[in-house]
C-alpha positions in Angstrom: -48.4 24.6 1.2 -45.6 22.5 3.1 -45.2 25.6 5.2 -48.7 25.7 6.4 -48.6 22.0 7.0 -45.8 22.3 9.2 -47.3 25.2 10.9 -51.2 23.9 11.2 -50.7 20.3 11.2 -47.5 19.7 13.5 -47.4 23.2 15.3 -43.7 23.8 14.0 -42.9 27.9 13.6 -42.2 28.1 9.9 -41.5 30.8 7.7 -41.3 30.1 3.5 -39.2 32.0 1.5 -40.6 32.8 -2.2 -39.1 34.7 -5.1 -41.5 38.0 -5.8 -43.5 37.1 -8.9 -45.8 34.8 -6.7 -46.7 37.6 -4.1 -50.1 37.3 -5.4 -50.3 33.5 -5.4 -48.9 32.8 -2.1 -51.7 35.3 -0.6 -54.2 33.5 -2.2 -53.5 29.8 -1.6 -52.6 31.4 2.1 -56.2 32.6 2.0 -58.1 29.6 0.5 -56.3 27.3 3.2 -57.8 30.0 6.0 -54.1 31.2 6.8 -54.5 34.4 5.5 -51.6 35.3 8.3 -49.6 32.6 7.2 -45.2 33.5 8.2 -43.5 34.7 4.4 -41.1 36.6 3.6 -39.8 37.3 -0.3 -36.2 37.2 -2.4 -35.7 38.6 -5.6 -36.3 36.3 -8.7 -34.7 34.6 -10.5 -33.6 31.9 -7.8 -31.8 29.8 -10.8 -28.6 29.8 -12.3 -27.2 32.1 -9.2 -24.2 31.3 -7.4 -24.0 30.6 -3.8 -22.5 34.4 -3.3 -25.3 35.5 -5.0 -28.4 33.7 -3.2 -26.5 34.6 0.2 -26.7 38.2 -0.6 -30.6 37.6 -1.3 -31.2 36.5 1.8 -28.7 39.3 3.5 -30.5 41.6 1.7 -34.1 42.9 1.6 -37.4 42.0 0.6 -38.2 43.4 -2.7 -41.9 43.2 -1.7 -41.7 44.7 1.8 -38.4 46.4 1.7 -37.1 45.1 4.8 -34.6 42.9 5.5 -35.8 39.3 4.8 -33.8 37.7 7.7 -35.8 40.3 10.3 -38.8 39.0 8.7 -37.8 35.2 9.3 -36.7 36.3 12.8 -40.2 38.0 13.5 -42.2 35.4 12.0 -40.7 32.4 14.1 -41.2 34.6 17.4 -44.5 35.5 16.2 -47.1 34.5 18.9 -48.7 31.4 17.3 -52.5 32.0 18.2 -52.8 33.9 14.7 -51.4 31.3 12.8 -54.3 28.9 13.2 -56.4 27.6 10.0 -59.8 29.2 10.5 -63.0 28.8 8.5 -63.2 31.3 5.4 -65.6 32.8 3.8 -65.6 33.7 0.1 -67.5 33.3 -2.7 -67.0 30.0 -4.8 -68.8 30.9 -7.8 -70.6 32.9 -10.4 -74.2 34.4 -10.2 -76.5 32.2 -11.8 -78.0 34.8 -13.6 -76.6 38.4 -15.3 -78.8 41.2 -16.2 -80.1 41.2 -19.4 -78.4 43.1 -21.9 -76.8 43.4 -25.6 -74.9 40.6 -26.8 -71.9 43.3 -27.3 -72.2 44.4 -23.0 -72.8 40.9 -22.3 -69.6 39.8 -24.3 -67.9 42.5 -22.6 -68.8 41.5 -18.9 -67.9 38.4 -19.6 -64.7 38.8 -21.0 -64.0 41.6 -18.1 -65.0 38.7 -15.3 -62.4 36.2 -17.4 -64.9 33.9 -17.2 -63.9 33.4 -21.1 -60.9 32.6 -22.8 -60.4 36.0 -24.3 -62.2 34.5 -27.2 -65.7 35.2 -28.3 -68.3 32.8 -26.9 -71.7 31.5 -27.7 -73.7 33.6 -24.4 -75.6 31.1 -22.2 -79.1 31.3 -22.1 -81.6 29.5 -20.4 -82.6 27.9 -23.7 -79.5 26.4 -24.4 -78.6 25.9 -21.5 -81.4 23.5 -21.1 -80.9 22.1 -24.7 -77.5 21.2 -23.4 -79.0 19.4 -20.4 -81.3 17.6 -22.4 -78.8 15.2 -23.8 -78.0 13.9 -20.0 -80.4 12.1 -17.8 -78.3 13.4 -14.6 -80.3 16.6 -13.3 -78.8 19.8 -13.5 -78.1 20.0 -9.9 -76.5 17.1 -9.7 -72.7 17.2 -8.5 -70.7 16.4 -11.3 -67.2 16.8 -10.5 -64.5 18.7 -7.9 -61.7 21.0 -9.4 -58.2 22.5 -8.4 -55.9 24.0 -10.8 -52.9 22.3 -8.2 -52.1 20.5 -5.3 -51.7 23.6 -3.5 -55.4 24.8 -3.7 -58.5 23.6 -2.5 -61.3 21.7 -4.7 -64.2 23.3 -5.9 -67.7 21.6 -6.3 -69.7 22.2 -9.4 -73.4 21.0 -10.7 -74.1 19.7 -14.1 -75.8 22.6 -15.0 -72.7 25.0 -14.5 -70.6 22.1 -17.0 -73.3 22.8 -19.4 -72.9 26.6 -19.7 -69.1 25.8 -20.2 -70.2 24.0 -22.8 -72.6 26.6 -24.1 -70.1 29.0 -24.2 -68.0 27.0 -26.2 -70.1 26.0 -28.9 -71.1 22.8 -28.4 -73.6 20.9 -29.5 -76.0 19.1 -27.0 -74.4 15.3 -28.1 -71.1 16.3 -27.3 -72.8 16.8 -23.9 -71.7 13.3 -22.1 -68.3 13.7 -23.4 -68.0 16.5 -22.0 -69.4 16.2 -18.5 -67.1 12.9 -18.4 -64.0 15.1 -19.0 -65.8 17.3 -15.8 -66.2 14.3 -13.9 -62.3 13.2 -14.1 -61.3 15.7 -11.3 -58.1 16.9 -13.8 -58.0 20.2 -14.6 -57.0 21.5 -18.4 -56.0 24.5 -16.7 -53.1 23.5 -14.3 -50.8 25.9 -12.7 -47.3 25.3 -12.9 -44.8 27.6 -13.8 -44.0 24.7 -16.8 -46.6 25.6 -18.9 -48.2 22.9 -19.8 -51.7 22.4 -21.7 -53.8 19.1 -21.5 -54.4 16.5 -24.2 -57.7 14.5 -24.8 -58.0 11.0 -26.8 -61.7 9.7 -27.4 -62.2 6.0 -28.1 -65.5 3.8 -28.4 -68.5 4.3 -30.3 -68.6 7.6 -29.5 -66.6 8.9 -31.9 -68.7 8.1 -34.8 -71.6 8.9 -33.1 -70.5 13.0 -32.9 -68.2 12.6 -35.9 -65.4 13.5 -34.2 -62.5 13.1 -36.4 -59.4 10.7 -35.9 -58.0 11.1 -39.9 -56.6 13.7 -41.6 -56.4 16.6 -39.6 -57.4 15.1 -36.4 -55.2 17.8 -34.1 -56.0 20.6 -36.4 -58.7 22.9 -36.2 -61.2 21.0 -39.1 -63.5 19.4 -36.7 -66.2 21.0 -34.5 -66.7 18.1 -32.4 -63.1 18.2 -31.7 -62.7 22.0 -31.4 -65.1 22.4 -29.0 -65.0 19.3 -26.9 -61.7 20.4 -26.3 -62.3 24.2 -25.4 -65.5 23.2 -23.2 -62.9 21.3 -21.2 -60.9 24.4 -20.7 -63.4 26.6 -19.7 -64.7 24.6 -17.5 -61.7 24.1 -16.1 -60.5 27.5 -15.5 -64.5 28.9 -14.0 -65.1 25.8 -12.0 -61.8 25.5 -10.2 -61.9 29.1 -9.0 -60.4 31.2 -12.3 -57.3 31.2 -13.9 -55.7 34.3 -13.9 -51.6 35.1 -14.6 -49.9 35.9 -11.8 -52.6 34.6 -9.0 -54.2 31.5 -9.9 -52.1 30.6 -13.0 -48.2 30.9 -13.1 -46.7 29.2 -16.6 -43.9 31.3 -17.4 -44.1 31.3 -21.0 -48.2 29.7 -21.7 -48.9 27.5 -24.0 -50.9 27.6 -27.3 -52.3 24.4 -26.9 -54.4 25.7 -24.1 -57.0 27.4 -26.1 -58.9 24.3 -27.4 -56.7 21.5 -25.6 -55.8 19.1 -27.8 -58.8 17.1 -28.3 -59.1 14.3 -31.2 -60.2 10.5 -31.5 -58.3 7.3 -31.7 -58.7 6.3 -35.4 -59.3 2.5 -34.2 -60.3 1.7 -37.7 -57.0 2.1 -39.1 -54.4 1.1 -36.4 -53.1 -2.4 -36.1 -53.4 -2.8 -32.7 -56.0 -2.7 -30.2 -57.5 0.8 -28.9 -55.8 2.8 -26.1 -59.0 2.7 -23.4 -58.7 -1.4 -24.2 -55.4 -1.3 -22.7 -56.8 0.6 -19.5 -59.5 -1.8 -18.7 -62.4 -1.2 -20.9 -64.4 -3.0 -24.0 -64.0 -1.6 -27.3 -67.7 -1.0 -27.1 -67.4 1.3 -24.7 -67.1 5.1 -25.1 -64.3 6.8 -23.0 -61.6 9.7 -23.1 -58.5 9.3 -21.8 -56.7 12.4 -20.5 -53.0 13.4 -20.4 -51.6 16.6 -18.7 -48.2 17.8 -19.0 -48.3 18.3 -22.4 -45.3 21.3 -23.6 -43.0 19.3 -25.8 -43.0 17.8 -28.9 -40.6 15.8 -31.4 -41.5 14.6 -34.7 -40.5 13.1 -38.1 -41.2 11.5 -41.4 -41.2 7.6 -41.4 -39.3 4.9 -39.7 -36.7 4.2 -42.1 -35.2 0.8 -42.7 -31.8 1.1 -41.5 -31.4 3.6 -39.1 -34.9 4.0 -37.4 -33.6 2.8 -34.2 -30.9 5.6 -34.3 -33.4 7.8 -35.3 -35.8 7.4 -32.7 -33.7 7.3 -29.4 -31.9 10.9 -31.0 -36.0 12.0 -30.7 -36.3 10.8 -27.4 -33.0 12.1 -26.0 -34.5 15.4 -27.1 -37.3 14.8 -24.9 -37.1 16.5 -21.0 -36.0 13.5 -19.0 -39.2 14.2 -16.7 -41.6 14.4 -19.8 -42.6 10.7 -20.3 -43.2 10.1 -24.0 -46.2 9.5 -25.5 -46.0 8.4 -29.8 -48.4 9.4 -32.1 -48.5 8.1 -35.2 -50.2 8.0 -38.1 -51.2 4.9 -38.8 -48.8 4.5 -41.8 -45.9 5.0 -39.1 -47.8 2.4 -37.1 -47.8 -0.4 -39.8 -43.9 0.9 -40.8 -42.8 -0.1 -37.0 -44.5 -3.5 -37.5 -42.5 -3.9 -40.7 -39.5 -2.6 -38.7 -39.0 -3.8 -35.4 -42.0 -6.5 -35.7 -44.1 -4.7 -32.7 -46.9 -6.7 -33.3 -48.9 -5.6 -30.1 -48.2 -1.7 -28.3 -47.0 -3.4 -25.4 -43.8 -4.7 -27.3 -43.5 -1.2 -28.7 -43.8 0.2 -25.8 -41.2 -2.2 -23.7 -38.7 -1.3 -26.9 -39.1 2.5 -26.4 -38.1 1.9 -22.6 -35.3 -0.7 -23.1 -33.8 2.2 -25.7 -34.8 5.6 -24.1 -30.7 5.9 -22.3 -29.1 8.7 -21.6 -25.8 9.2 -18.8 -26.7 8.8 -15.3 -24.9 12.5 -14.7 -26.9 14.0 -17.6 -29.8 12.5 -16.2 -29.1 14.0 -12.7 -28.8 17.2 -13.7 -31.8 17.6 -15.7 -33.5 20.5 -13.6 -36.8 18.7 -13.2 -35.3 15.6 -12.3 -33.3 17.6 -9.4 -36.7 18.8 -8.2 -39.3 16.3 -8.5 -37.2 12.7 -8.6 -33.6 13.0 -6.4 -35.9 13.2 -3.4 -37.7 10.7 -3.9 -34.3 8.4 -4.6 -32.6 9.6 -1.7 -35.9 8.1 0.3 -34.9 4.6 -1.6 -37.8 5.2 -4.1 -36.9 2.6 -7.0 -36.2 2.5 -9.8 -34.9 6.3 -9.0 -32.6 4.9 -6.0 -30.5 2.3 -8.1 -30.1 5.3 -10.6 -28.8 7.9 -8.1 -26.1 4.9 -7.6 -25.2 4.3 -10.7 -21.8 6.2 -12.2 -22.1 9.5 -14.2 -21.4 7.6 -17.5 -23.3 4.7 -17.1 -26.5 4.5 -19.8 -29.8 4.5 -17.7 -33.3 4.6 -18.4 -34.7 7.6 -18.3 -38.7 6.7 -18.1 -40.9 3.5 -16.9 -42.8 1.2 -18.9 -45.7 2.5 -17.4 -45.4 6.4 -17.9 -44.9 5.7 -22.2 -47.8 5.3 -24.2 -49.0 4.9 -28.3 -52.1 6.2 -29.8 -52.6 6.0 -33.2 -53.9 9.2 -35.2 -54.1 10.3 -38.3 -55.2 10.2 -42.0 -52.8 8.1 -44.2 -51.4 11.2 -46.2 -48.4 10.4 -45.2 -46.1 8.7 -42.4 -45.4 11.6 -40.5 -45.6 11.3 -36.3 -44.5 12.6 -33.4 -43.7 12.5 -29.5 -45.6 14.4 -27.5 -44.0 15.1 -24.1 -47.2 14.6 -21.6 -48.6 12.3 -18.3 -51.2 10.4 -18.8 -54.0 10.6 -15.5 -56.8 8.8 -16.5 -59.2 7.3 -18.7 -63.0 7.7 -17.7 -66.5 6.6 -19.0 -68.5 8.5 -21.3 -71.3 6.5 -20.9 -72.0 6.9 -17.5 -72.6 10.2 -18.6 -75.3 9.5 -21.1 
């Protein structure tokens, strides 16, 4: 993407270098952005842990993709006359048909399964009845624009109806009152099927009235797969995220290395505002209680929990957990609201805010351990070497000295959970946004 801004937008020669196991994702961001002749060459992955020797010989060498010599490629492509290299319109499709050929539910199943327009589980096959059902619990018409998609930064946003959210929606079994929830999770522009090679999955927290409403559950078993309100609230939002954003297929237009099991159903629960002590999660981002929202975090691939928060050493207890934490995963606690109460008792965090400022005063690590934290070397030492605070003061700071490692703003409680017992847990994750359900309605 940088290389074809460099080349379209400023009219600079470039050529990017990629490792091999995204030749077919750099041809088809190349031919979404209408560069389909875009300059490339390819080394051999892996790129890390190599020494210097090692990555010189890459380059030396050849192209595992083309077998030539990659510096003969960088020579050709910045001598390259540049009329080619200009962004064009392109044509291609940008979605499903409407309709499929009537058929057995088995050959149906099987077409879609073939298109991966599913996520290789059975669905519920959308007809035109419910389809409409689905519809019927909106008052926005079905060709109404309800949202724009991208599975990254590096891919263009597709445009989809109401109508095509509600045969997500179909497929996953939902039932027509999940309906607004669902099209509000559409609406937020955030995919649940993001493309990095990290892996990660998406996490979705209901508050409001809402919750009751559907019966979605917030107690025992919230994150488990008791609920159907949950369960398929949670895998509508993935497949509509991976058929309205243009698919989501390894090795093309999804590249996590290892996946991620929280991807089938995306973690999808409620708030249990009922039983926490403090005020609900969408209060804190500008809403009423009365009104019905979800709040959505992406991100989410790591996760530290216990038992408890133990009288004397709770405070030990919980910066060992968040020291386990990637240093570029900001933490987000959930706890069940026994664990909630017990941090009261402990710390005397009567609101989440002072829970939340004691989680950042405490989350410390070594400015050199920080630094070298792979993520942290990609995504944050640029931005401190631009004077980007509070990242520039820490690039200063000597390798032992104790630095934060996240912002007050990028940690976040929820409370979940049924009272069996005081277990809770980190989860690793960025939240994006929280969004109205009842505009939805």
């Amino acid at each position: 993407m940088h290389a074809i801004a460099l080349d379209s937008k400023y009219g600079v020669p470039t050529v990017a270098i990629h490792t091999n196991v995204f030749e077919k994702a750099v041809q088809s961001v190349t031919r979404m952005h209408g560069m389909p002749e875009a300059r490339y060459t390819f080394v051999p992955q892996p790129v890390m842990g190599k020494t210097a020797a090692q990555l010189r010989a890459y380059v030396d060498g050849k192209s595992p993709i083309s077998g030539r010599p990659v510096m003969q490629e960088v020579i050709e492509g910045l001598t390259r006359p540049a009329e080619g290299d200009r962004i064009r319109e392109t044509k291609f499709e940008r979605t499903t048909p409407r309709f499929v050929e009537a058929d057995t539910d088995e050959n149906l199943q099987r077409l879609f399964l073939d298109n991966n327009w599913t996520d290789k589980l059975p669905i519920v096959l959308p007809t035109e009845k419910r389809v409409a059902e689905m519809l019927s619990h909106t008052s926005h018409k079905p060709g109404e624009i309800a949202g724009h998609i991208r599975s990254n930064q590096f891919r263009q946003h597709w445009e989809f109806t109401v109508e095509q959210v509600a045969v997500n929606a179909v497929m996953a079994g939902a039932r027509r009152e999940y309906f607004p929830v669902i099209l509000a999770l559409a609406a937020s522009g955030v995919s649940a099927r993001g493309s990095t090679t990290s892996s990660m999955a998406a996490m979705v927290v209901v508050n409001g009235p809402i919750r009751n409403e559907i019966a979605m559950n917030s107690g025992t078993g919230a994150m488990a797969p008791y609920n159907h309100a949950n369960a398929t609230i949670g895998r509508a939002y993935g497949l509509l995220s991976q058929n309205l954003q243009g698919g989501s297929i390894p090795g093309d237009s999804y590249m996590g290395s290892q996946g991620n099991g929280y991807a089938y159903g995306t973690v999808t629960f409620a708030e249990n505002e009922e039983r926490s002590p403090w005020t609900p999660f969408h209060t804190q981002h500008g809403f009423k209680p009365t009104d019905s929202t979800v709040s959505i975090f992406t991100g989410c691939r790591s996760t530290a929990f216990t038992l408890g928060v133990r009288e004397k050493y709770w405070r030990e207890h919980v910066r060992n957990m968040l020291r386990g934490m990637d240093a570029h995963s900001a933490p987000t606690f959930l706890l069940d609201p026994i664990a909630a109460r017990q941090y009261i008792d402990r710390g005397g965090f009567e609101t989440k805010e002072k829970l939340i400022q004691w989680i950042y005063e405490n989350a410390l690590m070594p400015a050199g351990e920080y630094w070298d934290y792979q993520l942290i070397q990609n995504y944050i030492y640029p931005r401190a070497t631009f004077g980007e605070e509070p990242y520039a003061s820490k690039l200063k700071a000597a390798p032992d000295e104790m630095v934060k490692m996240f912002k007050p703003d990028e940690i976040h409680v929820v409370v979940v959970g049924g009272e069996t017992n005081g277990y809770w847990r980190i989860m690793g994750c960025s939240y994006q946004k929280t969004v109205s359900v009842d505009e939805w309605r």
